[in-house]
N, C-alpha and C positions, 0 to 999 in steps of 0.2 A: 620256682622262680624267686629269685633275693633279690630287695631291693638297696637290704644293707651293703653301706660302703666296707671296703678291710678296714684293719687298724692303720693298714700302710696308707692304702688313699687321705683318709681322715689326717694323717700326719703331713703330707704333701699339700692337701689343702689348706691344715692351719700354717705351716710355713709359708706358702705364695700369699695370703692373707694376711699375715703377719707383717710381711715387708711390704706390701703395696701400703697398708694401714701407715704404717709407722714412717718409710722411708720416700714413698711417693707421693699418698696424698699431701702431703706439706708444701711442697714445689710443683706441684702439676699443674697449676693454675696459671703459676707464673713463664713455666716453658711453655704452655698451649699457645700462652697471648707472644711470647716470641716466637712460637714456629720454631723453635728448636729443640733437639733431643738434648735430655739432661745426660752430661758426660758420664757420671756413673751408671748408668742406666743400663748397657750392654754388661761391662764387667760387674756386675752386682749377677746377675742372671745369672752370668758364667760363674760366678764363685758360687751361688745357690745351685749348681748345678740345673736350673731348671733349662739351660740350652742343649741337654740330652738328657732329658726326664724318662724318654721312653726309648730308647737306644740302647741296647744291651751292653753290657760292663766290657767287654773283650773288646770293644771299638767306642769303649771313653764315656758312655753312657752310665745312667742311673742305676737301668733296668728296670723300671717300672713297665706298667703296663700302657695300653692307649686309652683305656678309661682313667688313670691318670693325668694325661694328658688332654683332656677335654678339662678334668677339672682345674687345671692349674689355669687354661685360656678362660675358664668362665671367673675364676679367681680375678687376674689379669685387665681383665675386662672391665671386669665390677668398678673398677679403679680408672681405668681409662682406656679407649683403644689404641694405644699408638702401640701400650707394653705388649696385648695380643697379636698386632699385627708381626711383633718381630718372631714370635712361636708359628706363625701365619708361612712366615716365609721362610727361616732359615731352620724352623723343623718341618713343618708340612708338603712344601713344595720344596726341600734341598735333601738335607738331611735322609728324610724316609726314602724321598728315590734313590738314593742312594744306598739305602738298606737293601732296597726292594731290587734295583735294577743292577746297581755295582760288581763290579769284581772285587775278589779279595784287595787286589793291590788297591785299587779306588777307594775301599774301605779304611785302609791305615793309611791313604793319603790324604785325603779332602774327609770322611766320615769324622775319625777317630781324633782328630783335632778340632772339627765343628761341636762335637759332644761331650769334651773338655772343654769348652768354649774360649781354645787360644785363637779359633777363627771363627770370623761372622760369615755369614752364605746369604743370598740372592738367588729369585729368578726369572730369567728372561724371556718373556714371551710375549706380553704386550707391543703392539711396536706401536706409531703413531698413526695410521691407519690399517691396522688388524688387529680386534679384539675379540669379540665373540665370533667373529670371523676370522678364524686361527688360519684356515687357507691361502687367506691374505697376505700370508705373512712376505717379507721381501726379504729381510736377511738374509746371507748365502753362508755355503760350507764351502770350499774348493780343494779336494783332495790333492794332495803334491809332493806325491810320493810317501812319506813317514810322516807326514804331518795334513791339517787344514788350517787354510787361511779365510777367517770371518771376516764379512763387512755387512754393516748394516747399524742398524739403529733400535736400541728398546725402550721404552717410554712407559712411567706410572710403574715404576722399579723400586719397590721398597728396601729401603736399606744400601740404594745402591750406591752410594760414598763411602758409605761404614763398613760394607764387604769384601773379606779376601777373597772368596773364592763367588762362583756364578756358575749357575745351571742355565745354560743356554741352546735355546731350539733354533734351528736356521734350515734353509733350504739347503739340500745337496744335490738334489736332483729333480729333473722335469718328469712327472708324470701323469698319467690319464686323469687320477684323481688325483688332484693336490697336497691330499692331507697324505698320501701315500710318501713323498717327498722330502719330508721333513725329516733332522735328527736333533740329536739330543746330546751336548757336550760340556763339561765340565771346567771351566776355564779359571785361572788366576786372575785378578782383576790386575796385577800388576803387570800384568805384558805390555812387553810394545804396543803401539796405535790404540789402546781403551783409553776412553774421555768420561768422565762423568761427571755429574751437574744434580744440582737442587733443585726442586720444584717448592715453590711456595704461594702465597694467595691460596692455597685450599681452603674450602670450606669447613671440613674437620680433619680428624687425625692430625692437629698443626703441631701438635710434643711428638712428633716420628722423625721418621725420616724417609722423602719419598724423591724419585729422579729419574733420571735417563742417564742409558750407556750408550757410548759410540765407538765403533768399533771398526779400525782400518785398518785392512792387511794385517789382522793379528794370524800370528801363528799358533797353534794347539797340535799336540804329539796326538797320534793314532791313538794310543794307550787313554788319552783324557776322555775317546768318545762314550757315551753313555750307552748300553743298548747296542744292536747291529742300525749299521743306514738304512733309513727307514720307520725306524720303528719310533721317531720323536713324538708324531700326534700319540698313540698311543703311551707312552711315556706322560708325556703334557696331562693327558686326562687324569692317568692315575699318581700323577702329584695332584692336581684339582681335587681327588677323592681324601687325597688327606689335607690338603688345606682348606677343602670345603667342611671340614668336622672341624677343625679349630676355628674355623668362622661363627658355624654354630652355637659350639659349647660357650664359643665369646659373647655371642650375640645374647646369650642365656643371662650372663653375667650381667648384661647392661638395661635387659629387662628387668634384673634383680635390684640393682642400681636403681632405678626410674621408682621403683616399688617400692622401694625402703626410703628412699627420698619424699617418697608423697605420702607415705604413713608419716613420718617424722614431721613434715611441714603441716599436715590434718592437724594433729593434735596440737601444734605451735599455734596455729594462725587461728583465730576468733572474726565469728560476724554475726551478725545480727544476736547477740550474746550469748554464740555456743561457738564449741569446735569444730572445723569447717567438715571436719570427719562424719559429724554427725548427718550433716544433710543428703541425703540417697544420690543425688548424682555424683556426688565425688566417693561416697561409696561404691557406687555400678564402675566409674572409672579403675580404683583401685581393684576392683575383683575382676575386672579382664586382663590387668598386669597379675594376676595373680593366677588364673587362668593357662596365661598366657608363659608366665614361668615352669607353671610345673610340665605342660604341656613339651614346651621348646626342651626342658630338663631332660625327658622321659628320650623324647628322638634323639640327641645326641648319645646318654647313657646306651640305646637300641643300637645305635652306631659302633660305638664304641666298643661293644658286647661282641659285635660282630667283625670287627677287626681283629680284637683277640683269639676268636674262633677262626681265623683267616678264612671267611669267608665276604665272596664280595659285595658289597656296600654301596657302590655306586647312585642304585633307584632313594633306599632308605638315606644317603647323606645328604642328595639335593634335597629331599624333604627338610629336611632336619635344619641345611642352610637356607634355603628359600621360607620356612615359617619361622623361623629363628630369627632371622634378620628385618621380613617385617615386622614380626611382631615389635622387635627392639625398636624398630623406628614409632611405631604407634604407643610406646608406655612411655619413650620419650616426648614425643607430643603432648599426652596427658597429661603428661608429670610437670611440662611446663602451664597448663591450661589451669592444673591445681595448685600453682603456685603465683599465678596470676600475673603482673605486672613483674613483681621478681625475677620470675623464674625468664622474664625476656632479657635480663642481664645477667653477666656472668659473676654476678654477687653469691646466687648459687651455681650446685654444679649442672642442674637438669639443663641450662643452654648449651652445655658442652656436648653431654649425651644426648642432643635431638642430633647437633653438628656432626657427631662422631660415627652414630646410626646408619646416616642416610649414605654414607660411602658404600657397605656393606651391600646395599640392596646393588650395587652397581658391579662392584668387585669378585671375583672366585665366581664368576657366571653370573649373571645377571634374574634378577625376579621373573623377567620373560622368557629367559632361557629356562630355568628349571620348571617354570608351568608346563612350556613345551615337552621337556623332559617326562613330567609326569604324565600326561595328556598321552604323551607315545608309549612309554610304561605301558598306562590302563586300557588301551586299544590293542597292544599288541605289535605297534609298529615299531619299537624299542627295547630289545635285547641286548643283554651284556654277555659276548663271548669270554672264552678262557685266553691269559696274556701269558706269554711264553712266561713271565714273570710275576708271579702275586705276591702280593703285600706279606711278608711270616706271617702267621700265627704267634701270638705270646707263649713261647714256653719258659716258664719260673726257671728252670733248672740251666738252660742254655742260656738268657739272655741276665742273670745272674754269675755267669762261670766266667772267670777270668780266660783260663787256658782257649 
């Protein structure tokens, strides 16, 4: 068992650190309080190639591997959420299904330009009354002949202004069980009848970008469906199993954030004529972010490990997002509680990172959804079958080869 990173990781990770340092922190403070994404923001990505970090080179990718890619989100992170959320969406849930589920052709249309990053991606499955209740959902497919025509509605759509392309789940058909019913389609966001729109007044993530699509009598070629009819819940899930890892490894990041914040402000700030560092409860505070780092570090790294190995993840990534992401919300708490009065203005950064945390617990499955998850896991009521389609395995030789 190694817990050394490669020389490759270590280079990947000083690069996404390097430019959050240098080129984000400077203005993130000032796009948070407009609620707007800094215009450079997407094409810096794409010119750092980190918009197909882990996408093999044959379809516009890096090549790297998904331990890679945890660490560039907890990079990402460290710095702000809105930059992980866009790895969140247009690698976790577009991009990899796409890997994972696509056809060739799929792959050098919509893949192989999202991993060059000449196009940004989305994905649509929230609507405005179906969340964790994916059953819910109302959107329709309607088959018509060489094509379907969607209608419907998706809601809490990151990145959905900023996106060419859109992975969208919709009803096709009525069945016994619900979730049977669903599929899974690949769509231009530039077609006929698509409406999109801003959401703002959020609580955090306000430097992103986050919305609804609406969608009337759009047409979509057979060739764009994702998967056979039918198979979208299952689809839907195992994009969640990769965008629930880059939730994580983010969530890692902003633990780390909270941590390095409140060492640095201990040793600033003085009372009763020491360093606040010194007195044991703001000590006990800093060693449960500390705790809580290496911990949330280790389950994502076990994730990650294990996607490489292509094997399935699903029990190990809720873990990994469901304590990752509390934890992040409780070292942000702290971190403002050790910086006192301060830290409740946005003079520093820990009021942003409490803000930015608490979406997390909400988002990519809910803290009561993955309790459940595990609860079912450890009893035995929760098994993960085999998907006609699994995630690759990382192989060096293949997903480095042009040809």
């Amino acid at each position: 068992m190694d817990f050394n990173l490669s020389k490759e990781h270590l280079m990947v990770q000083k690069m996404v650190r390097d430019f959050v340092q240098k080129e984000v922190g400077p203005i993130i403070k000032e796009y948070d309080r407009k609620q707007e994404m800094a215009p450079f923001i997407l094409p810096r990505m794409a010119e750092l190639g980190i918009l197909g970090i882990n996408i093999p080179v044959r379809y516009g990718g890096q090549g790297f591997d998904y331990i890679a890619l945890g660490l560039v989100c907890e990079e990402l992170e460290a710095m702000d959420s809105t930059l992980r959320v866009v790895m969140s969406v247009h690698m976790g849930l577009n991009s990899m299904a796409i890997l994972q589920w696509g056809t060739e052709a799929q792959k050098q249309k919509f893949l192989a330009p999202q991993a060059r990053g000449e196009k940004y991606a989305c994905f649509g499955l929230t609507e405005p009354n179906a969340g964790s209740d994916v059953a819910a959902m109302t959107s329709t497919a309607r088959r018509d002949g060489d094509e379907y025509i969607l209608n419907g509605e998706k809601m809490w759509i990151s990145l959905a202004t900023k996106a060419h392309n859109a992975l969208i789940v919709a009803r096709t058909h009525e069945t016994e069980d619900p979730h049977d019913g669903l599929t899974a389609f690949l769509m231009e966001m530039d077609r006929p009848g698509i409406k999109t729109g801003d959401i703002h007044g959020k609580l955090g993530v306000r430097a992103g970008s986050t919305g609804w699509i609406s969608m009337t009598d759009v047409r979509i070629p057979v060739e764009n469906r994702l998967g056979e009819e039918g198979e979208g819940f299952k689809i839907a899930m195992s994009c969640l199993d990769n965008g629930r890892y880059t939730v994580g490894a983010g969530a890692t990041g902003l633990i780390r954030a909270s941590l390095e914040a409140s060492v640095n402000y201990s040793h600033e700030r003085k009372t009763f004529g020491r360093e606040i560092g010194r007195h044991q409860l703001m000590q006990q505070k800093i060693a449960h972010m500390v705790r809580d780092y290496e911990m949330a570090r280790l389950l994502y790294l076990r994730a990650g490990w294990m996607k490489n190995m292509g094997m399935r993840n699903t029990k190990e990534t809720s873990l990994c997002k469901w304590f990752a992401t509390d934890a992040s919300f409780e070292a942000a708490n702290q971190a403002i509680q050790i910086h006192g009065a301060y830290g409740y203005s946005d003079e520093y950064e820990v009021e942003r990172y409490l803000r930015n945390s608490r979406g997390a617990i909400l988002y990519e499955g809910t803290s009561e959804i993955h309790q459940l998850m595990q609860g079912g896991y450890a009893l035995g009521y929760r098994k993960d079958g085999a998907l006609r389609c699994e995630l690759p395995a990382y192989d060096e030789d293949f997903w480095n080869n042009e040809a």
